[in-house]
C-alpha positions as CSV (number, residue, x, y, z in Angstrom):
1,X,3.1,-33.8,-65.5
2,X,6.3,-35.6,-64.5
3,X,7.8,-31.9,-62.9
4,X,8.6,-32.0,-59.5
5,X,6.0,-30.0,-57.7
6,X,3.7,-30.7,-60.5
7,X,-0.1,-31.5,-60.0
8,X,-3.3,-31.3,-61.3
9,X,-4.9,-27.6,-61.5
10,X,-8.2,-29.1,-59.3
11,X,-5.4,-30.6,-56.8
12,X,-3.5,-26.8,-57.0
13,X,-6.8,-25.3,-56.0
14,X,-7.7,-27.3,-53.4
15,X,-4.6,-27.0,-51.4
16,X,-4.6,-23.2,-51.7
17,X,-8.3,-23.4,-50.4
18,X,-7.0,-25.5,-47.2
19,X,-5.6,-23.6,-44.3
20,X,-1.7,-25.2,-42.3
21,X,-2.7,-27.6,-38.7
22,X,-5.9,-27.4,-37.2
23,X,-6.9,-24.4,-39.0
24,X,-10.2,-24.5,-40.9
25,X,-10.0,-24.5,-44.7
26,X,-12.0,-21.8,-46.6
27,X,-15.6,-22.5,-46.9
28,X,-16.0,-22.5,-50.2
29,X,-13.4,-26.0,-50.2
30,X,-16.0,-28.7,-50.4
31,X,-17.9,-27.0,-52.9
32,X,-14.6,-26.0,-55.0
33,X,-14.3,-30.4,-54.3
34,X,-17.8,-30.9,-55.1
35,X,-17.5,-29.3,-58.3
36,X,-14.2,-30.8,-59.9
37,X,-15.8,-33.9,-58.8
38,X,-19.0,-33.6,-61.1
39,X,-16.8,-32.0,-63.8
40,X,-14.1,-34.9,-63.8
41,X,-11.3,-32.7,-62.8
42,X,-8.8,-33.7,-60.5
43,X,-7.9,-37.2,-58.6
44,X,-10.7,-38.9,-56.5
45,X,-9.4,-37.5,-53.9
46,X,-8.1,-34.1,-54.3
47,X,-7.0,-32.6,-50.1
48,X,-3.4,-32.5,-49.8
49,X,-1.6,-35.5,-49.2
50,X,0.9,-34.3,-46.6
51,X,0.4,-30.9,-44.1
52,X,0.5,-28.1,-46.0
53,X,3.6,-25.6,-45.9
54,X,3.4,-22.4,-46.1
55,X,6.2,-20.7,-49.1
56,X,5.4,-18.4,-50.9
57,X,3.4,-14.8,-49.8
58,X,0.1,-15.9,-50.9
59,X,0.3,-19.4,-49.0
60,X,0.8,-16.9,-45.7
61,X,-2.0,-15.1,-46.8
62,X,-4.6,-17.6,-47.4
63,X,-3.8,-19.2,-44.1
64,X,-5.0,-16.3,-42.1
65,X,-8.6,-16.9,-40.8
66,X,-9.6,-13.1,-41.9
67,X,-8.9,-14.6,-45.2
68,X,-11.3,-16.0,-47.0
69,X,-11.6,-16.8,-51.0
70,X,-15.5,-16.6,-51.9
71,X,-14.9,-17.3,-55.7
72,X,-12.7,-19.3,-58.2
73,X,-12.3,-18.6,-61.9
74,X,-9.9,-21.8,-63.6
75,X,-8.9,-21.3,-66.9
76,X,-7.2,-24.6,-68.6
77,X,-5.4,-23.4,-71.2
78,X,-1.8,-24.5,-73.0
79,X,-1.6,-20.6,-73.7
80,X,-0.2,-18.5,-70.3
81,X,-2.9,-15.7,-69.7
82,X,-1.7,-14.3,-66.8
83,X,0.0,-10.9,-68.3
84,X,-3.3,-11.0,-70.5
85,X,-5.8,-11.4,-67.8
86,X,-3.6,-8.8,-65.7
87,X,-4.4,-5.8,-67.9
């Protein structure tokens, strides 16, 4: 991916599964990390690089601590299945 912005789908995941500062991330991080790991998805080391900045509505959202994600479904596809999966 040569994009600006553009990163590995286990990388993607990972970051939305970490919370801004000093805030926890979402317990089900390490096993989301755990998982790509075993799989061969994603870099070694998959945490964000930098702090994380909050942008768009559903970075806000995940970084509130009532928040909490408690299951991931990743689809690698070329195809785009979101209008698809949406119905």
């Amino acid at each position: 991916m040569s994009e600006k912005g553009a990163t590995s789908l286990a990388r993607r995941l990972v970051r939305h599964a970490t919370r801004s500062g000093d805030k926890p991330p979402h317990a089900i991080r390490e096993k989301m990390v755990n998982q790509f790991h075993d799989c061969g998805l994603g870099p070694p080391d998959p945490f964000p690089k930098n702090e994380k900045k909050l942008f768009w509505n559903v970075d806000f959202l995940l970084d509130l601590q009532l928040t909490e994600i408690v299951n991931v479904i990743a689809i690698r596809s070329p195809e785009r299945l979101e209008y698809t999966l949406a119905e």
